[in-house]
C-alpha positions in Angstrom: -65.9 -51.1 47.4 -68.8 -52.8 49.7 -66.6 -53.6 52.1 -64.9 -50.1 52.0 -68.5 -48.5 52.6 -69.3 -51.2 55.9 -66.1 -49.7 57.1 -66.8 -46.2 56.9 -70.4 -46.6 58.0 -68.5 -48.2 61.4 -66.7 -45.7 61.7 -69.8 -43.1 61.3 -72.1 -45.0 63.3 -69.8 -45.2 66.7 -69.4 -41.7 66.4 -72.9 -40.8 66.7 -73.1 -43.4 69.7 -70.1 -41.3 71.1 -72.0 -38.1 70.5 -74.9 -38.9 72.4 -72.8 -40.0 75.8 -72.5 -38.2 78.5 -69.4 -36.7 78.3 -67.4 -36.3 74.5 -64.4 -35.1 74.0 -63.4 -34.7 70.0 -59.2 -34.4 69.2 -56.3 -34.5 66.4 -53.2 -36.4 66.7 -50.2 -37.3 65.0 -46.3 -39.3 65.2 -44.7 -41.8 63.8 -44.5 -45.1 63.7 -42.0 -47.4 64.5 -43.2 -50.8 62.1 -42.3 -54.1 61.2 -43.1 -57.2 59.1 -43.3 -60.5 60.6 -43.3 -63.8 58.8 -44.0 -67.5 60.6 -44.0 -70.8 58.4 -45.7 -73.6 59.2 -43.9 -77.0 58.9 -41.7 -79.4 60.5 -38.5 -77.3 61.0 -40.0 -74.2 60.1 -40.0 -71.2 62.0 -40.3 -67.2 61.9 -38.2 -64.2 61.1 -38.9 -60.0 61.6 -37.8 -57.6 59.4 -35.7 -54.5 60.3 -37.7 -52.1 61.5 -39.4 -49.1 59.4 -39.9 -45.3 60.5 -43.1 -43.9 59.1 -45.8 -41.3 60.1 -49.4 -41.6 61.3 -51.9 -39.0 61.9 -56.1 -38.4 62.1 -58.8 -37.5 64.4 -60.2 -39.1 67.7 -63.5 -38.8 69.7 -63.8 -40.3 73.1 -67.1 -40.3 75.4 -67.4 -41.1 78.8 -68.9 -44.9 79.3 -70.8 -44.1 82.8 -71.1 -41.3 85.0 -70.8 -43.8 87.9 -66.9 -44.2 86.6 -65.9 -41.0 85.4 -62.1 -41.7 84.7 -63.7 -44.6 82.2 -63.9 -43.8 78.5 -64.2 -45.2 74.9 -62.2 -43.6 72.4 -62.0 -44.3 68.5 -59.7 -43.0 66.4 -59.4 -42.5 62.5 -55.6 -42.5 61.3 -53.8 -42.9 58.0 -51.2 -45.1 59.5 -47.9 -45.7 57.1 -46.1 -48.7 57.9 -44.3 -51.4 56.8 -40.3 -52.8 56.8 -36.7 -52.8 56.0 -34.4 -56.1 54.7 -31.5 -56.8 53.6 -31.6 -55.4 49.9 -35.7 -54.3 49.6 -38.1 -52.3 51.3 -42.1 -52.2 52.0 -44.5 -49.7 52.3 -47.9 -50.6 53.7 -50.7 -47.6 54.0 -53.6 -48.5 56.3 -56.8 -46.7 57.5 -56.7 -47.8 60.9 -59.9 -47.5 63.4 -58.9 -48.2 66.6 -61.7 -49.1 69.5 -60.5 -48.3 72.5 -61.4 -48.6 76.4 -59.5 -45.7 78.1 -59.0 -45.4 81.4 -57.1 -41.8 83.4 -55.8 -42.9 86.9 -57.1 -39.7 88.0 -60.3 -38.0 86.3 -59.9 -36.7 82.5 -56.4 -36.4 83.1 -53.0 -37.4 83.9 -51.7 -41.1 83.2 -54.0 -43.3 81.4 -53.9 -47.0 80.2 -55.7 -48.1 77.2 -56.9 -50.9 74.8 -58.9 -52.7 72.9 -59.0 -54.1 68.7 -58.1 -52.2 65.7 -59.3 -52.9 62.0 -57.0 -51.7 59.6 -58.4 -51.3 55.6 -55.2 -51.5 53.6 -55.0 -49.2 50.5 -51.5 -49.7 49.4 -48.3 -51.7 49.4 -45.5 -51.3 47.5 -41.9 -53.6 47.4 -38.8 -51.7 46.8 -35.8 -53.8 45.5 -32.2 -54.1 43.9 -33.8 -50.5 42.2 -37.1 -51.3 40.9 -40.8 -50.7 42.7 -43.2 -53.3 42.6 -47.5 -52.8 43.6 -48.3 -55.8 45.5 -51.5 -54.3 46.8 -53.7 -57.0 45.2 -51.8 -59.6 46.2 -52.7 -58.5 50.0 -56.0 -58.7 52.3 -57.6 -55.0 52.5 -59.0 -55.9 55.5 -56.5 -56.8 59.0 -57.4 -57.1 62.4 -55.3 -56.0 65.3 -54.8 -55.6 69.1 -53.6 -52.0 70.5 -52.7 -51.4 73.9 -50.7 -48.8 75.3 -50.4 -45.8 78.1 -50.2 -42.0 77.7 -49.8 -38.6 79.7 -52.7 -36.2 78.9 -52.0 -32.1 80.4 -55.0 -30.3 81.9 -55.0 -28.0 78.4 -55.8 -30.9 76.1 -52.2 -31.9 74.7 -51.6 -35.5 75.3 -48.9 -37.9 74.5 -49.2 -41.6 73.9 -47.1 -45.1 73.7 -48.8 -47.9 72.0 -48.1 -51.1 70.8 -50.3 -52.7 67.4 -49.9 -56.1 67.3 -51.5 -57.7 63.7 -53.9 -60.7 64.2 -55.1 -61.9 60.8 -52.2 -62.8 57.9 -51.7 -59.3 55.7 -50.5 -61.8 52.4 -53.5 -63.4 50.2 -50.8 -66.7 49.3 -52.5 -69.6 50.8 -48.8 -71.4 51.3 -47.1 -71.8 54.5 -45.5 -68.3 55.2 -48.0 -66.0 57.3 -47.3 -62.2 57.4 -48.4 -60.0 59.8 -47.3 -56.9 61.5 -45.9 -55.2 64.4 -46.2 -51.6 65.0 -45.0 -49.1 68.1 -46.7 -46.0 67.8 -45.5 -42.1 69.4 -48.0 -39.5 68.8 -49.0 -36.2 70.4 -52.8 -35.3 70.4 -55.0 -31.9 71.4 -58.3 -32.1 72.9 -60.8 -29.9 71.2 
């Protein structure tokens, strides 16, 4: 629960900063994801494997604030999204929900519209997982980390009325499995969403 409260006092605390730029710009968004689980072993003669990929939705709020005036088309943007994610196999299933808070440095290749590239981390606060197999559920939340560290990076379209559309890429740093053994698992999200500028 402490560690739930640093997060949302993150989240609160950047968007005060955000608030006070010179330029802010508040939005909703929402898509799907495109997710998968991967597993690396260490060991001689070990090696990796992916899991089938995994269709799932993801959807929340955004605020981004101009960094300088001197570079206009330059912004930070975080996000707040209830991401669901997870992966397929041969005979189970997984279903990982995450709070995601992405940080973001945004730039528009023209000002405040148009094509834009962007990146930067994402921390992830995991509030569920659940196995599916041969018929039966099984709640492996505790035996995961709640807290994950990612990279994003990705490019988007935004329209001079506020309706944008993004492409991004969330690549899992930190091992989402508590087991100290040799199998790491992380994950491996492409995300489509369409967002309006308030």
């Amino acid at each position: 629960m402490k560690k739930l409260l640093i997060f949302f006092t993150l989240s609160f605390l950047l968007a005060n900063v955000q608030a006070n730029a010179q330029k802010t710009n508040f939005g909703i968004k929402g898509g799907f994801n495109i997710s998968k689980m991967h597993a690396s072993a260490d060991g001689e003669g070990q090696g990796s494997i992916s899991s089938d990929s995994r269709i799932h939705i993801a959807l929340g709020l955004y605020s981004q604030a101009q960094i300088s005036t001197n570079i206009p088309n330059l912004f930070f943007q975080t996000e707040l999204l209830l991401s669901l994610e997870g992966g397929n196999g041969a005979n189970e299933e997984m279903n990982t929900t995450f709070i995601n808070l992405p940080l973001l440095i945004k730039y528009y290749l023209q000002e405040n519209k148009g094509f834009y590239l962007e990146a930067g981390p994402q921390f992830s606060f995991l509030l569920s997982t659940e196995m599916k197999a041969n018929g039966e559920s099984y709640d492996l939340t505790d035996e995961m980390n709640r807290f994950n560290l990612g990279l994003s990076f990705g490019l988007g379209y935004e329209l001079s009325n506020g309706i944008g559309f993004d492409g991004r890429y969330n690549l899992g740093l930190t091992r989402l499995n508590k087991d100290d053994g040799d199998l790491d698992m992380t994950s491996r999200t492409f995300q489509l969403t369409v967002s309006y500028r308030i």
